[in-house]
C-alpha positions as CSV (number, residue, x, y, z in Angstrom):
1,X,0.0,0.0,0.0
2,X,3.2,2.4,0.3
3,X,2.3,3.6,-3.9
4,X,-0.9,4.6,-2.9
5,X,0.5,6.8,0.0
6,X,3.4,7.7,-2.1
7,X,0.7,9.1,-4.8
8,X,-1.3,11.0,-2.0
9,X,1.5,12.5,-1.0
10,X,2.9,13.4,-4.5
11,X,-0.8,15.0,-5.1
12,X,-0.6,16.9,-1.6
13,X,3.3,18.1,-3.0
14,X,2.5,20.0,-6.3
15,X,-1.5,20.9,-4.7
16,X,1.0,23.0,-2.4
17,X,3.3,23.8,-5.5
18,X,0.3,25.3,-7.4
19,X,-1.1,27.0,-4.5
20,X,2.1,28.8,-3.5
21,X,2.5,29.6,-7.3
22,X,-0.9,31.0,-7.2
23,X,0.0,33.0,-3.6
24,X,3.3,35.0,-5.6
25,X,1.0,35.7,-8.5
26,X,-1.7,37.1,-6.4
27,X,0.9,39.3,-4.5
28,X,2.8,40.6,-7.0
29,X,-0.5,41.9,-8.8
30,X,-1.7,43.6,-5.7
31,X,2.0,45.1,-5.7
32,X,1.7,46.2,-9.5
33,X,-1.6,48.0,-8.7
34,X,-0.5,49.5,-5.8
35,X,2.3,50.8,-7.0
36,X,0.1,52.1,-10.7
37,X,-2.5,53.5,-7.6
38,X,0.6,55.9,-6.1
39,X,1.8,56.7,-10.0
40,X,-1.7,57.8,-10.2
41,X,-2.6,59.6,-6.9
42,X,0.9,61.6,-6.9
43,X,-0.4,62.4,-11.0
44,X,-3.6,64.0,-9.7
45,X,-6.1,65.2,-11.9
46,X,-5.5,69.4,-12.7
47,X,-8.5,71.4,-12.1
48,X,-9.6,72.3,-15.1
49,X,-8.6,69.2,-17.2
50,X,-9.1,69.2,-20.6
51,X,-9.7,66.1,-22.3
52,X,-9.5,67.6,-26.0
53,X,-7.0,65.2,-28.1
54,X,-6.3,67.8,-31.0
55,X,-2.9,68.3,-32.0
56,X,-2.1,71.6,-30.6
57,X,-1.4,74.4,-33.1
58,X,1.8,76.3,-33.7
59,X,2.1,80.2,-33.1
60,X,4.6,82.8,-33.8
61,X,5.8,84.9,-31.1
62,X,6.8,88.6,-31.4
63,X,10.4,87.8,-32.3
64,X,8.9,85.2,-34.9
65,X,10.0,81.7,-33.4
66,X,7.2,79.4,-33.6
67,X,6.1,77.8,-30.7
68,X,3.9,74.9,-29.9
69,X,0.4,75.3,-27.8
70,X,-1.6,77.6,-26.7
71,X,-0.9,81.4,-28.1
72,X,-0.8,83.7,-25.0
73,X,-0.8,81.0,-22.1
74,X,1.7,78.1,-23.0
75,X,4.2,77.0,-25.5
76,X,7.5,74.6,-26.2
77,X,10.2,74.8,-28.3
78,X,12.5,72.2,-29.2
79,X,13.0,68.9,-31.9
80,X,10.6,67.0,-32.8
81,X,9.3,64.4,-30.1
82,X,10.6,61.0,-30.7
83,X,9.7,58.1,-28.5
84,X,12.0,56.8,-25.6
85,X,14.2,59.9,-26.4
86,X,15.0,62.6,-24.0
87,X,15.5,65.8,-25.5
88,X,15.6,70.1,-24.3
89,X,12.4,72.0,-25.2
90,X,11.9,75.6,-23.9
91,X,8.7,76.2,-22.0
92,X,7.2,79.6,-22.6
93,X,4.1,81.0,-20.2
94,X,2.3,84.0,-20.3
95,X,0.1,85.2,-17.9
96,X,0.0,87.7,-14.4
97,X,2.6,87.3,-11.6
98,X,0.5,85.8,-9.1
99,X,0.1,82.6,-11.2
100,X,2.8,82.5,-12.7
101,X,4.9,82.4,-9.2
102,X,1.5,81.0,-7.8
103,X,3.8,77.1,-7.2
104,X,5.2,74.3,-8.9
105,X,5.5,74.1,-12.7
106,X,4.2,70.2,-13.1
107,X,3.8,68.3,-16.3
108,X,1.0,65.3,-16.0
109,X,1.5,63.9,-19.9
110,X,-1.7,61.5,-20.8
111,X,-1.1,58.7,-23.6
112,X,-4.2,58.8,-25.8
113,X,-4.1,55.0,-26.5
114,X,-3.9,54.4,-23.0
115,X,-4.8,56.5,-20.8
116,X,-1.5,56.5,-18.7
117,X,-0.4,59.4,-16.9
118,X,3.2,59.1,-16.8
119,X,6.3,61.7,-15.5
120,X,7.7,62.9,-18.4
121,X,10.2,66.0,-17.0
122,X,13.8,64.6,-16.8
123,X,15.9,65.8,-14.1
124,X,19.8,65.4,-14.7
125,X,19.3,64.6,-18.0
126,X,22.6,62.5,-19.4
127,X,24.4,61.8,-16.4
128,X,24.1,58.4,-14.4
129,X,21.7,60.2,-11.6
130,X,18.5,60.9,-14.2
131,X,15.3,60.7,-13.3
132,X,11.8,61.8,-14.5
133,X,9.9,63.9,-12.2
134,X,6.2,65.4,-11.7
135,X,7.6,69.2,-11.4
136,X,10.6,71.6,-11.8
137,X,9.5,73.9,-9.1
138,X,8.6,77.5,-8.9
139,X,8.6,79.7,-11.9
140,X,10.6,83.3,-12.2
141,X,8.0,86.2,-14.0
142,X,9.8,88.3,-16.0
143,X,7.6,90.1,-18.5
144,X,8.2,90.5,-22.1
145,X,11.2,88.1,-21.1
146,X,12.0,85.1,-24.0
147,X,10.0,85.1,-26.9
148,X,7.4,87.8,-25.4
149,X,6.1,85.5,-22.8
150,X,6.3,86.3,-19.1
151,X,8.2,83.6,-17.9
152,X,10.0,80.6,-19.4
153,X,12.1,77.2,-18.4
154,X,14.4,75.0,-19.9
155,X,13.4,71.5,-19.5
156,X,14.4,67.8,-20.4
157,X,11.1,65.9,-21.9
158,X,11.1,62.1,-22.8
159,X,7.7,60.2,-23.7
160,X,8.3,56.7,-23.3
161,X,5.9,55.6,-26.4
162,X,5.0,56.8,-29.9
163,X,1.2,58.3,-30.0
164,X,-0.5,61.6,-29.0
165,X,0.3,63.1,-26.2
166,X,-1.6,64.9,-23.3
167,X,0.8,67.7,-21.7
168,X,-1.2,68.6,-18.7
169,X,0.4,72.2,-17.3
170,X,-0.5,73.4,-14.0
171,X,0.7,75.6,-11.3
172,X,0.9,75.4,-8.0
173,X,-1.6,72.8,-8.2
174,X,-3.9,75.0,-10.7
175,X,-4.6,74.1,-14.5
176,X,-3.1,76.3,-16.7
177,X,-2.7,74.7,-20.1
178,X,-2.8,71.4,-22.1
179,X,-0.5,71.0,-25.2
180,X,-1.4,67.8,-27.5
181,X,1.9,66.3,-29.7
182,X,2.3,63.2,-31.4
183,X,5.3,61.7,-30.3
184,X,6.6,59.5,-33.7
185,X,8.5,55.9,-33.0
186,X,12.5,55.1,-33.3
């Protein structure tokens, strides 16, 4: 009778196998969504949001650079967006002092496709320390500064994937812009 036992046994061995399998499955899903929860929660929603998935237009500015966004609140300059690729673009804003210093300059960028809100700002851009980040911090105003507008930063941008893009602007917590590109593939 020792097969029979030997076959219990062998049953009881991979019934624990299978259930253990199914246990680091289980956990690291509730980890993945966790983690996608805090992406999402530190993201935030801007008041405001637009949800508009035009491309956005160019404009010219007084000194006849053209920019890309929205003409008299917010603009970029730089190369074309290409995906995985971290490149400078100038930020242009226009607008009164108060909001303009009114807090952090943050960047929520929205993939069309699918709908994930991602950091796209790049902090230490080309050295072994980079990073993306929600914000760059507080803005300078400086009227009729670059371009016309009232206050501008350099930045480093990289959008992980090709497909329209979502640039959600706000400061200090408040909407203040939305600039749609289409970010083309390696």
């Amino acid at each position: 009778m020792q097969g029979g036992a030997g076959l219990k046994n062998s049953i009881v061995a991979i019934a624990c196998c299978f259930f253990f399998l199914f246990i680091l499955v289980l956990t690291g899903c509730i980890q993945k969504n966790e983690e996608k929860t805090r992406v999402e929660a530190q993201a935030g929603t801007v008041e405001g949001e637009t949800q508009l998935w035009e491309l956005s237009p160019e404009f010219e500015t007084p000194d006849g650079d053209y920019l890309i966004g929205e003409e008299g609140k917010v603009g970029i300059l730089g190369p074309e967006f290409i995906a995985g690729e971290t490149n400078k673009w100038l930020w242009h804003f226009w607008g009164d002092e108060q909001t303009i210093k009114g807090g952090d300059f943050k960047v929520i960028a929205i993939h069309k496709e699918t709908g994930i809100k991602e950091k796209v700002l790049v902090e230490n851009a080309g050295t072994v320390n980079d990073k993306k980040v929600w914000n760059y911090g507080k803005l300078d105003y400086r009227p009729n500064g670059v371009r016309g507008s009232d206050s501008s930063r350099p930045s480093n941008l990289s959008l992980p994937r090709p497909g329209l893009w979502r640039l959600e602007v706000s400061i200090g917590g408040n909407y203040f812009g939305a600039i749609v590109v289409d970010v083309k593939g390696k």
